[in-house]
Structures are given as structure tokens and as C-alpha cells.
C-alpha positions as a Markdown table, in Angstrom:
| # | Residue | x | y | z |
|---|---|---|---|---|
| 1 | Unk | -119.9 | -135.4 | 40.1 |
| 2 | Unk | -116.9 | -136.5 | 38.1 |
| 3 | Unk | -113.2 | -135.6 | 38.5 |
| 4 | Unk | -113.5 | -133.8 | 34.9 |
| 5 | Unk | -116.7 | -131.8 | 36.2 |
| 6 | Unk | -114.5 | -130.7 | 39.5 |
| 7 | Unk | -111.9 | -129.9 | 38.1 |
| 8 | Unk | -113.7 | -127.3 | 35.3 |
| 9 | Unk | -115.7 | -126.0 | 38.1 |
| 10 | Unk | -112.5 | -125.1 | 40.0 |
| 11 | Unk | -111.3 | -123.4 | 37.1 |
| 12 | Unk | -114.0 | -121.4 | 36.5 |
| 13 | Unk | -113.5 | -120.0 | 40.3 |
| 14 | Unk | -109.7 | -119.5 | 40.4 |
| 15 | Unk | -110.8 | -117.6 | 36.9 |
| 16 | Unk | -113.3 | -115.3 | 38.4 |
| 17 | Unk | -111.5 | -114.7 | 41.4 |
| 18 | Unk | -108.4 | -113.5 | 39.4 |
| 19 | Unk | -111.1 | -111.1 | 37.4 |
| 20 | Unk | -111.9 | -109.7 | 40.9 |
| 21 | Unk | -109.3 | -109.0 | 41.7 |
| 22 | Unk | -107.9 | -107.9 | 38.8 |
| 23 | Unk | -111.1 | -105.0 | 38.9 |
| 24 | Unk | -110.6 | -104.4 | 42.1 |
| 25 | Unk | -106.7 | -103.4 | 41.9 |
| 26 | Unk | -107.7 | -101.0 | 39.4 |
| 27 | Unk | -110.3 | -99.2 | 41.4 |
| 28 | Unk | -108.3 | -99.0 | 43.9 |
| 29 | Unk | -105.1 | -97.3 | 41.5 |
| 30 | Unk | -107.7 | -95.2 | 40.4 |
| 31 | Unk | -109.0 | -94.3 | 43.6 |
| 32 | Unk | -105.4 | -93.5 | 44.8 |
| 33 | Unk | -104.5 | -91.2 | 42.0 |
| 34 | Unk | -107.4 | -89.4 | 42.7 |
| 35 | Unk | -106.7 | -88.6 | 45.9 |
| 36 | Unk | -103.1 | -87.3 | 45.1 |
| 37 | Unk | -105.0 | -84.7 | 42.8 |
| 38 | Unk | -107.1 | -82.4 | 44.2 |
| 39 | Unk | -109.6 | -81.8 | 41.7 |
| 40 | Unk | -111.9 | -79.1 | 42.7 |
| 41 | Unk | -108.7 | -76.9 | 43.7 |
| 42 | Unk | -106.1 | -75.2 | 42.1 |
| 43 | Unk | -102.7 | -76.3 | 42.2 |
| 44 | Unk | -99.0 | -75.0 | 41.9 |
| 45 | Unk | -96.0 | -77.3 | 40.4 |
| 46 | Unk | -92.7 | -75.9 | 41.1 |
| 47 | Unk | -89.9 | -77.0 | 39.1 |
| 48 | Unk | -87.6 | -77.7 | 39.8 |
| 49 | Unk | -89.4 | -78.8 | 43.4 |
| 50 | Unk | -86.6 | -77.5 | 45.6 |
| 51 | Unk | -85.0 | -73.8 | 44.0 |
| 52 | Unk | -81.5 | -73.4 | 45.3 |
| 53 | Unk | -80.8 | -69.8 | 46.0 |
| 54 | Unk | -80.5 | -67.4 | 42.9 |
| 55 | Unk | -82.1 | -70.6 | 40.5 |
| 56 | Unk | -84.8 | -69.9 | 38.4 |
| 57 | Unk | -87.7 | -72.0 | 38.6 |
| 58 | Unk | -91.0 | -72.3 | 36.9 |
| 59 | Unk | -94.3 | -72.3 | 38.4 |
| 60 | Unk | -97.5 | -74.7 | 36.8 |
| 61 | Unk | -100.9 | -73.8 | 37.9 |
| 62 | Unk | -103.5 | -76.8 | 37.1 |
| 63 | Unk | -107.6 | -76.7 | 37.9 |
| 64 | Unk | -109.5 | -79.5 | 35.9 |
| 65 | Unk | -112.9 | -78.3 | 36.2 |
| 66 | Unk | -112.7 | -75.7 | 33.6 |
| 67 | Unk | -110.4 | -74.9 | 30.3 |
| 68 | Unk | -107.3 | -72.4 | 31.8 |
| 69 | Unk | -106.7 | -71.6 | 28.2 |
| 70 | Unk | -109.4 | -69.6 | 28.3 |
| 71 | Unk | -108.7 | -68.4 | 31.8 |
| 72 | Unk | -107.4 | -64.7 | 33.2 |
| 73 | Unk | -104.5 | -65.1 | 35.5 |
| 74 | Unk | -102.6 | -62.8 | 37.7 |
| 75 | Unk | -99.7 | -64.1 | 38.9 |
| 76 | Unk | -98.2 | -62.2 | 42.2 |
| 77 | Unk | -94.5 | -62.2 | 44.1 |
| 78 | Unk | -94.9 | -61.0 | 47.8 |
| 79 | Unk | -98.2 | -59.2 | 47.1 |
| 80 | Unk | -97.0 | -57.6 | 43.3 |
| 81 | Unk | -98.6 | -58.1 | 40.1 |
| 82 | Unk | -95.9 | -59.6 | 38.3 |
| 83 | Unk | -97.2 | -61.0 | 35.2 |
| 84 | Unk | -101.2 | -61.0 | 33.9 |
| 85 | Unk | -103.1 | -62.3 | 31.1 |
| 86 | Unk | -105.1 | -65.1 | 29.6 |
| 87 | Unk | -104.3 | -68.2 | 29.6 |
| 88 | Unk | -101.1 | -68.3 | 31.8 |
| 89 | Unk | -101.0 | -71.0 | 33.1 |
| 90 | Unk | -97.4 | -71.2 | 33.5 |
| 91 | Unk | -94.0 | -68.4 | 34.8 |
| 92 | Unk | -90.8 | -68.4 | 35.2 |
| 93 | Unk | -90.1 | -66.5 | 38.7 |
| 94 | Unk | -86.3 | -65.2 | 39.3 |
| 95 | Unk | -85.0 | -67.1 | 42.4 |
| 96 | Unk | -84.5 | -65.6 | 46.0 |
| 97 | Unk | -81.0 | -65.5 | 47.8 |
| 98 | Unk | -80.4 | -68.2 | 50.8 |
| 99 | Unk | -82.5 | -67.0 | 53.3 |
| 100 | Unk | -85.2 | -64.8 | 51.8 |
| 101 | Unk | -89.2 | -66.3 | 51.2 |
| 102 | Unk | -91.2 | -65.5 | 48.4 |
| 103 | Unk | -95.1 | -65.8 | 48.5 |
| 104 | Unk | -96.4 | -66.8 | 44.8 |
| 105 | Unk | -99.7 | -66.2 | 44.1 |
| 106 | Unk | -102.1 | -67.5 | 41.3 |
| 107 | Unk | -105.0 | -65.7 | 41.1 |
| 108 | Unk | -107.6 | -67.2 | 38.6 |
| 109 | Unk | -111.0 | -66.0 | 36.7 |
| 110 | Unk | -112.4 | -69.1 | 35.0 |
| 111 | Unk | -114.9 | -68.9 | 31.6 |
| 112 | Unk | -117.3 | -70.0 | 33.8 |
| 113 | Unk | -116.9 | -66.4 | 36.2 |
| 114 | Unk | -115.5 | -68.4 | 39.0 |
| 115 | Unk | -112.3 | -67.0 | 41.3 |
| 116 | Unk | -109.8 | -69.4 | 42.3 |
| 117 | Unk | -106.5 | -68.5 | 44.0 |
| 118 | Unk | -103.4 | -70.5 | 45.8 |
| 119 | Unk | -100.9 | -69.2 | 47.7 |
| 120 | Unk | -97.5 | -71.4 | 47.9 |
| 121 | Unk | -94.4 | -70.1 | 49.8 |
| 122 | Unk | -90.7 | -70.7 | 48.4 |
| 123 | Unk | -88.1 | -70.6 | 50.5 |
| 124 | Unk | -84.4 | -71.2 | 48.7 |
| 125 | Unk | -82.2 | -73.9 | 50.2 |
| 126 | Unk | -78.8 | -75.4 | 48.6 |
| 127 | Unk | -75.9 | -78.2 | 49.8 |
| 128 | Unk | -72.4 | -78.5 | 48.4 |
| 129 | Unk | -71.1 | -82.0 | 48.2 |
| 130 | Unk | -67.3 | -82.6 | 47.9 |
| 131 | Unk | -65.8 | -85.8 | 48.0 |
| 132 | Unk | -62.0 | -87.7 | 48.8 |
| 133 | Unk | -61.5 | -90.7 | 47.9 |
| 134 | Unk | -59.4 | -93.0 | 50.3 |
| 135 | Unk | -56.5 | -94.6 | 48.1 |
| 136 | Unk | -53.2 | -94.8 | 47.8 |
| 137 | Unk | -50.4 | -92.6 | 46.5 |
| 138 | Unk | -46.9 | -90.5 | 47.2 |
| 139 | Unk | -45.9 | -89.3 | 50.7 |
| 140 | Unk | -46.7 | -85.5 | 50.9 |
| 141 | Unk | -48.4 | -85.8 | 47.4 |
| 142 | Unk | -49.9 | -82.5 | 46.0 |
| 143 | Unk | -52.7 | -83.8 | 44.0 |
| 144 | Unk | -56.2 | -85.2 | 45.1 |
| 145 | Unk | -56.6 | -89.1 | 45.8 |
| 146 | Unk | -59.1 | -90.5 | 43.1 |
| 147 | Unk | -61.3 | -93.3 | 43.2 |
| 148 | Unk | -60.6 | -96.7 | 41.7 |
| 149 | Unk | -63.6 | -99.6 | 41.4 |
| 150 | Unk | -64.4 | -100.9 | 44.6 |
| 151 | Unk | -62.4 | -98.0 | 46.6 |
| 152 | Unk | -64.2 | -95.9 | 49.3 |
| 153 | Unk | -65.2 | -92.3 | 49.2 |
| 154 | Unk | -65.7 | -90.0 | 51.9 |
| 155 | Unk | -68.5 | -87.9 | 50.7 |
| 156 | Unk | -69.4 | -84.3 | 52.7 |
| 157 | Unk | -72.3 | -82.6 | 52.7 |
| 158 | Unk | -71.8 | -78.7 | 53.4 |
| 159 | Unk | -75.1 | -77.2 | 53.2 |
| 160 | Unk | -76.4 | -73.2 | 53.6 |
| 161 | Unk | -79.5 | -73.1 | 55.5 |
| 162 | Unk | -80.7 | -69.8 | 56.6 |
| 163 | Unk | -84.1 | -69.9 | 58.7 |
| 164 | Unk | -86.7 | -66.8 | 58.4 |
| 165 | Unk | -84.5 | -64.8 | 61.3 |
| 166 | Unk | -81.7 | -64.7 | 58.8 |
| 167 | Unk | -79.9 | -67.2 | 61.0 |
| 168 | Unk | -77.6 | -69.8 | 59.2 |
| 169 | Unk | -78.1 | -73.4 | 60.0 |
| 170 | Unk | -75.2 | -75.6 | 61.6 |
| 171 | Unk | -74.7 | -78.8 | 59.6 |
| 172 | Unk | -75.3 | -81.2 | 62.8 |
| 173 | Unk | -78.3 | -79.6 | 63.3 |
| 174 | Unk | -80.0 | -81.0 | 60.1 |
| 175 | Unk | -81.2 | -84.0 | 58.8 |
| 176 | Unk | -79.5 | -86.3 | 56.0 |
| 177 | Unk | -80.4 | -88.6 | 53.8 |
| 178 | Unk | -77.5 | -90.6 | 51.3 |
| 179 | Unk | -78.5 | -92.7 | 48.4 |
| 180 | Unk | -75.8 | -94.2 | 45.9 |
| 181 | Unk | -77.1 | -95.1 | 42.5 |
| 182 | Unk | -80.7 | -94.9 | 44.0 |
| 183 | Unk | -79.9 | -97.0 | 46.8 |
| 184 | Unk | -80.4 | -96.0 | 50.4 |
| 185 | Unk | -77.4 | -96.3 | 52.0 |
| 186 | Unk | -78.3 | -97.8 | 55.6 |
| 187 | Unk | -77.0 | -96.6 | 59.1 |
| 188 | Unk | -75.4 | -93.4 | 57.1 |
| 189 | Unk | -79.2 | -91.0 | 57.4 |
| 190 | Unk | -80.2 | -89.0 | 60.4 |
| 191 | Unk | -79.6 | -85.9 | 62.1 |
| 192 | Unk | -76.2 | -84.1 | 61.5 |
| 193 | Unk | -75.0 | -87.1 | 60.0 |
| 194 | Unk | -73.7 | -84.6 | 56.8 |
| 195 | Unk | -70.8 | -87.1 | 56.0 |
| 196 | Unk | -71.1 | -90.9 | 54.1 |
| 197 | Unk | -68.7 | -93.4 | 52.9 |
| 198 | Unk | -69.9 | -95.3 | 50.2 |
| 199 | Unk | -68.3 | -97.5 | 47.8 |
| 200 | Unk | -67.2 | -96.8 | 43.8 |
| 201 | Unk | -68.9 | -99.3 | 41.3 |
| 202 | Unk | -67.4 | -102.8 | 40.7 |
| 203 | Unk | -68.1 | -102.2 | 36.6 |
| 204 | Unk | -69.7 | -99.3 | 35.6 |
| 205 | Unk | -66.8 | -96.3 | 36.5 |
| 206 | Unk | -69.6 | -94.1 | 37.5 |
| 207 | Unk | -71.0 | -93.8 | 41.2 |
| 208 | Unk | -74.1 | -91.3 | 42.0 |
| 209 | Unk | -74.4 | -90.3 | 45.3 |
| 210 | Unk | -77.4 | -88.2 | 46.5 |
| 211 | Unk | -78.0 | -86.3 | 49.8 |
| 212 | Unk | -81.6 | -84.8 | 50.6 |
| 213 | Unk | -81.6 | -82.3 | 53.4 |
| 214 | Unk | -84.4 | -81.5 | 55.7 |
| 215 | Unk | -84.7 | -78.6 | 58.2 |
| 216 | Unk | -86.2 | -79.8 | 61.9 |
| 217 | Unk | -89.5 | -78.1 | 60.7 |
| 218 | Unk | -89.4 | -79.4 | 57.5 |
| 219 | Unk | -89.6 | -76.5 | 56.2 |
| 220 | Unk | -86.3 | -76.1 | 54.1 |
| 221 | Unk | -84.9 | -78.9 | 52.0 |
| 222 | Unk | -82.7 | -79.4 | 49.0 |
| 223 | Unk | -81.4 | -82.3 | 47.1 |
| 224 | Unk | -78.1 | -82.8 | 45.2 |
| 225 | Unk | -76.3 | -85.5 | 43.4 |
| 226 | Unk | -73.1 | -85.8 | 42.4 |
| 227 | Unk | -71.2 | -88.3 | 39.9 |
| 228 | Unk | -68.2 | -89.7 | 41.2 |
| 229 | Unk | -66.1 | -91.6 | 38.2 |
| 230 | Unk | -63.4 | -93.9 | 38.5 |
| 231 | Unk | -60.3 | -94.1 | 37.2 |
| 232 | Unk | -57.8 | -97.1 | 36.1 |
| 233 | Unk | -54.8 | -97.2 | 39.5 |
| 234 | Unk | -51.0 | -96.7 | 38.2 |
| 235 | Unk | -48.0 | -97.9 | 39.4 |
| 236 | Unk | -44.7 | -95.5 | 39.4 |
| 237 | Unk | -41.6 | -96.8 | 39.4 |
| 238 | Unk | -38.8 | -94.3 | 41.4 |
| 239 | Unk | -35.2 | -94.4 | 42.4 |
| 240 | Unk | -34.0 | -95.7 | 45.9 |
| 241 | Unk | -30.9 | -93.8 | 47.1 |
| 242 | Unk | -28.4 | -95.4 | 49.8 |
| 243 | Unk | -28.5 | -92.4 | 51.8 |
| 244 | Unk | -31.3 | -89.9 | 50.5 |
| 245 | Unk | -33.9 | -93.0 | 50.0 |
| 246 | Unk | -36.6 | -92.4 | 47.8 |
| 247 | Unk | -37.3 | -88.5 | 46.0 |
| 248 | Unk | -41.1 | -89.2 | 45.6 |
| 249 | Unk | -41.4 | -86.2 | 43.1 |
| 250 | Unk | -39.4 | -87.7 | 41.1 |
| 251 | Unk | -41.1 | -90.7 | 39.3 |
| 252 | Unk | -38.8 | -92.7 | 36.6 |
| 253 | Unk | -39.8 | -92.7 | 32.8 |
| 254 | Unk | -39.6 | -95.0 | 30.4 |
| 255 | Unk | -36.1 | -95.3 | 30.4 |
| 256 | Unk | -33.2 | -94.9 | 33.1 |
| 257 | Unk | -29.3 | -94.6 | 32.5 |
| 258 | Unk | -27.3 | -96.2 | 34.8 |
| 259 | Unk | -24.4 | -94.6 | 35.6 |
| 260 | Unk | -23.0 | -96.7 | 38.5 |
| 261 | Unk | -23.0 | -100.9 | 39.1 |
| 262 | Unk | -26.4 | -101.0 | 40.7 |
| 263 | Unk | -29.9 | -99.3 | 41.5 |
| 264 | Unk | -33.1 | -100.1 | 43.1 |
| 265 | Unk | -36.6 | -99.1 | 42.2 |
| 266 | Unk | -39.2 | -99.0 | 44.3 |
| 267 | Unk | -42.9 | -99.4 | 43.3 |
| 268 | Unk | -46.0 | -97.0 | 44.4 |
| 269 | Unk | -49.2 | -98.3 | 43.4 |
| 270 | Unk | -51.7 | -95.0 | 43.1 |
| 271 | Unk | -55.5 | -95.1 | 43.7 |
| 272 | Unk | -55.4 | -98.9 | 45.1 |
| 273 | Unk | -57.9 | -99.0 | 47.8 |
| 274 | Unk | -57.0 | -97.6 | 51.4 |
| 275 | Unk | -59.0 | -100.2 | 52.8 |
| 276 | Unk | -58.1 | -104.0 | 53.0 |
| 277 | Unk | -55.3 | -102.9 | 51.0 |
| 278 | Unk | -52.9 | -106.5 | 50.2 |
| 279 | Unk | -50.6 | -105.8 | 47.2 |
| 280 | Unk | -48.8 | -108.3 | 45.7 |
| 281 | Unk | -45.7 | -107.3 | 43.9 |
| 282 | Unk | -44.5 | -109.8 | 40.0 |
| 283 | Unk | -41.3 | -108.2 | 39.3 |
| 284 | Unk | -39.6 | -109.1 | 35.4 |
| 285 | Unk | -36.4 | -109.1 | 34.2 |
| 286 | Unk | -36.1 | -109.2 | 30.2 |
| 287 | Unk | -39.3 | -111.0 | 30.6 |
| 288 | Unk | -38.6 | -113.5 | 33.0 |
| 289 | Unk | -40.3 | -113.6 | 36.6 |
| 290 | Unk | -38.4 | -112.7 | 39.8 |
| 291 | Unk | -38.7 | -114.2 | 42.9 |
| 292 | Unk | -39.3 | -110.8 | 44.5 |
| 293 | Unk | -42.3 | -110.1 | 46.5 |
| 294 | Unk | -42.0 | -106.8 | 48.0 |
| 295 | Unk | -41.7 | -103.2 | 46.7 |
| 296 | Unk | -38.8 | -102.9 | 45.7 |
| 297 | Unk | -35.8 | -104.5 | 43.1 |
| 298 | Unk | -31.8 | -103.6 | 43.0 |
| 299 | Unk | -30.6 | -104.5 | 39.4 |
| 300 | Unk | -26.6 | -105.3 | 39.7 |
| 301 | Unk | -24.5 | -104.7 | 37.2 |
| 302 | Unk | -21.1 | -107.2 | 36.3 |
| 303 | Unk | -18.6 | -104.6 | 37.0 |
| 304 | Unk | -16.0 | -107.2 | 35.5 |
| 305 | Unk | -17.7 | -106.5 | 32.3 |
| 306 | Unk | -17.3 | -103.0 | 30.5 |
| 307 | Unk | -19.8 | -103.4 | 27.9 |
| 308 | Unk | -23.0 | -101.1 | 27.4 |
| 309 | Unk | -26.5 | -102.8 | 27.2 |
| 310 | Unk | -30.0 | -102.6 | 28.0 |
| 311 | Unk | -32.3 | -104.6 | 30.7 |
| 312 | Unk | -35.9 | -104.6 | 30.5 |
| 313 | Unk | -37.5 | -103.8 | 34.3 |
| 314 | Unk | -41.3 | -104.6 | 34.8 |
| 315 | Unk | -43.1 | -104.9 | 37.6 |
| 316 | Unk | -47.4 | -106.0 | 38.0 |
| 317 | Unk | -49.1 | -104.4 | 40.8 |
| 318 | Unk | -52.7 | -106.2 | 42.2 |
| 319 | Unk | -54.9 | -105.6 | 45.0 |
| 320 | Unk | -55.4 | -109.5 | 45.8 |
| 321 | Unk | -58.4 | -108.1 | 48.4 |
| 322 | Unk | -60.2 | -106.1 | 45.3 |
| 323 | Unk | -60.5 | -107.9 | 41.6 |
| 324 | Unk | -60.3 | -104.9 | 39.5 |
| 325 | Unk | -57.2 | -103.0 | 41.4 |
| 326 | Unk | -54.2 | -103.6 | 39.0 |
| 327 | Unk | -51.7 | -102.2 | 37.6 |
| 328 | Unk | -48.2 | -102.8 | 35.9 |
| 329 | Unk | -45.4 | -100.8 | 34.8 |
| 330 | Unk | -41.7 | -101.4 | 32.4 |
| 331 | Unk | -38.5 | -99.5 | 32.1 |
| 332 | Unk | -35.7 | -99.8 | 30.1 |
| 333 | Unk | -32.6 | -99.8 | 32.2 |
| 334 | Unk | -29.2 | -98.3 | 29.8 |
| 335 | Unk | -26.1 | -98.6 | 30.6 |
């Protein structure tokens, strides 16, 4: 046999093999999607899968032996006719406060005279997510902390539970389940772990976190998602007094007038990441760099010279730890 004849031969075999097992992948899709649909039954679709209390959902019944168009349903809520008629295959059922169960019912008469029924239960469960961001800004500041790229969030999950006693759920006594833009986030899921730090996007601005909660007998569970956005950090510029230091509700404009021979600003970056938090300080003068690395600048006046004039004040704030934290800031100084 010739090297020419071998080597069509083993082409002819990697070819049929990759036939095979082309077939055989398909079979076995097909033999998998087959299994997750009962045929010979009736089925239920909820949407959306998990009703939080008071929601409206819809309810789907599906049977593919026979034409439900043609079908007579009745359609019951905790034992009562609540909707009949043919070919309805689909209701909208109003949703049950936290902690009460409704049994939905499909009962079916086929074309062909056959009865087919399925019972589901729905049982409403709902989380509230509410998230602070750990970043910088003023002593005793009012507002909330907002997230910058690459800045952490502490994410809480408060969720309302209520079991068929009527008794409330504690939050530790659940189980969690944290994803961030469909990621998993590791060592953050398990039982009463209802709080997660994650981390804001580098580029996009937006940050989805997810939580999926589970009762211990699996029998309650909701899902939310929030979308966290980002926002660009600022620097404010304030006055430092000798003896009162620094009034931090009282950030500087765009321009200052100077009434004396001397001031010094001080610099607060906002929304620069908590964490690994390194900020280097440019300060300007008309323009031209200062060598001044820290926080803050005292602009002297001449006091030999009586004349009025202006001086141009700018300072650059960067997060050397994290790439997209920076900010800068100018004031015109009169006097």
C-alpha cells in the first residue's frame, strides 16, 4: 500500500468518525430536550417564574398530544372556578400577599374526550436590595457615597419570607446566591450570607448585581437584580481657616475674593475608591506646576504691593492605585 493510499484511507476514517459523532450529538440534544418536556402531561408556565407578593403573573398551560385551541378549560384559584372556556390556554391570576399560597388549577377536556388536569402551588416571595458604595467624600456629609469605576459596593439583601405558619423568615436563616453581570461571584453564596461586595465596571458605568434566594425547603425563592451606575469622581476645592480649619459645607466656586494677604485651599476628592485609596495631588498656578504634593496650597499675596489682580488656582486629583479615578478642579483667586 502506498503513502498516497494510507493517507486517503485515514481520511476517509477521521471523516466518518466526525459524521458519528456529529449524529450522535444530535440524538442525544434531542433526547435531552425531550426529557425536559413531558409530553404525555399537561404543563403550567408561570411568568414571571417567581411572583413577588401583590405581582401579577400569567399562567401557560401546554399538552402536545392534542390541539388546546379546540380544548375546554377551567381554570381554578384555591378550589374556585375562576375563569372557563375554550381554548384558554393562557390567565392572568392577581398575586397573593407575602405569605399566603394559592393552588392553580387547569382542568382540561381535549377534542379527543380526554380529562387532563395539573395542580401547581404559588407561594409569593420578594428581596429588597440596597446598596453603599465605599468612596470618598466630606466629613459628616449628608448625601449618599456613589460609586466610581473600579470602586466597591456593599450590596444588602433584605428579603420578606413568610413560611405557611405566617412566620417571617430571618435573613441568616436563608440562602444566597450573588452574580455581577452574570458572573457568580465566589466565596460571597451560602446560607445567611444576605450581604456582597463586588466591584463597579472598569468601562461600561453600569454594574448588575443579582441575588437569588432559597428557603431551607426550597420551597420559597425570589430573584432580583439591581443596576448600579457609575459616576465620574470630583474634586472640591474649600477654604482652610487658621483657627476654625476647614467648613466642609462650604465648597469654593469658581471664583474667590481675597480679602486678606494669604489663603489655603484644601482639596477633597469625592467618589475615589475607599480601598487602596493613593491620591496624588498636581497643583497650578497661572498654569505652571507646583511642587506641592499634598492636599492642600496657601497662595501669598505681596503685601508691599497694593494692586488688584487675579491668579488662576488648579489642582488634578488621581487615584494612582485605580486608572479611571481622576479628577481636577480651577479657581480664579481676585484680589
Amino acid at each position: 500500500m502506498t503513502a498516497k493510499t494510507q493517507a486517503k484511507n485515514k481520511s476517509i476514517v477521521v471523516a466518518f468518525c466526525a459524521i458519528f459523532f456529529s449524529i450522535l450529538s444530535v440524538l442525544t440534544t434531542n433526547i435531552s430536550q425531550a426529557q425536559l418536556v413531558p409530553v404525555g402531561e399537561l404543563t403550567l408556565v408561570v411568568d414571571p417564574k417567581n411572583p413577588a407578593p401583590n405581582e401579577n403573573f400569567k399562567v401557560t398551560a401546554s399538552y402536545y398530544l392534542s390541539n388546546l385551541d379546540q380544548a375546554k378549560f377551567n381554570w381554578l384559584v384555591n378550589g374556585k372556578i375562576i375563569e372557563s372556556g375554550v381554548g384558554l390556554r393562557e390567565i392572568t391570576i392577581f398575586g397573593a400577599p407575602a405569605g399566603e399560597s394559592l393552588q392553580i388549577e387547569a382542568s382540561v377536556l381535549t377534542v379527543e374526550g380526554k380529562t387532563l388536569s395539573r395542580v401547581i402551588f404559588i407561594q409569593p416571595a420578594d428581596v429588597e436590595l440596597v446598596w453603599e458604595a465605599e468612596t470618598s467624600v466630606a466629613p459628616f456629609y449628608k448625601g449618599k457615597p456613589l460609586p466610581s469605576a473600579m470602586s466597591a459596593v456593599r450590596v444588602v439583601a433584605f428579603p420578606h419570607f413568610i413560611d405557611g405558619n405566617g412566620r417571617a423568615y430571618n435573613a441568616n436563616e436563608l440562602y444566597y446566591e450573588w452574580e455581577t453581570n452574570g458572573g457568580k461571584l465566589s466565596g460571597q453564596n451560602g446560607l445567611g450570607k444576605n450581604a456582597a461586595i463586588v466591584n463597579t465596571e472598569m468601562l461600561t458605568g453600569n454594574t448588575k448585581v443579582t441575588v437569588t434566594v432559597t428557603d431551607p425547603t426550597k420551597a420559597l425563592k425570589t430573584k432580583k437584580t439591581i443596576t448600579i451606575k457609575s459616576v465620574e469622581p470630583e474634586v472640591l476645592l474649600y477654604e482652610r481657616k487658621p483657627l476654625l480649619g476647614v467648613d466642609y459645607t462650604r465648597a469654593l466656586g469658581e471664583f474667590f475674593e481675597l480679602s486678606g494677604n494669604e489663603i489655603t485651599f484644601e482639596a477633597l476628592g469625592y467618589y475615589f475608591s475607599a480601598q487602596d485609596n493613593v491620591l496624588d495631588y498636581r497643583w497650578t498656578l497661572n498654569g505652571t506646576p507646583i511642587n506641592q504634593k499634598k492636599n492642600q496650597f496657601t497662595l501669598v499675596r505681596d503685601p508691599e504691593r497694593d494692586v488688584s489682580g487675579r491668579a488662576t488656582i488648579g489642582v488634578v486629583v488621581e487615584n494612582v492605585s485605580k486608572f479611571f479615578q481622576r479628577a481636577s478642579r480651577e479657581l480664579t483667586v481676585r484680589f
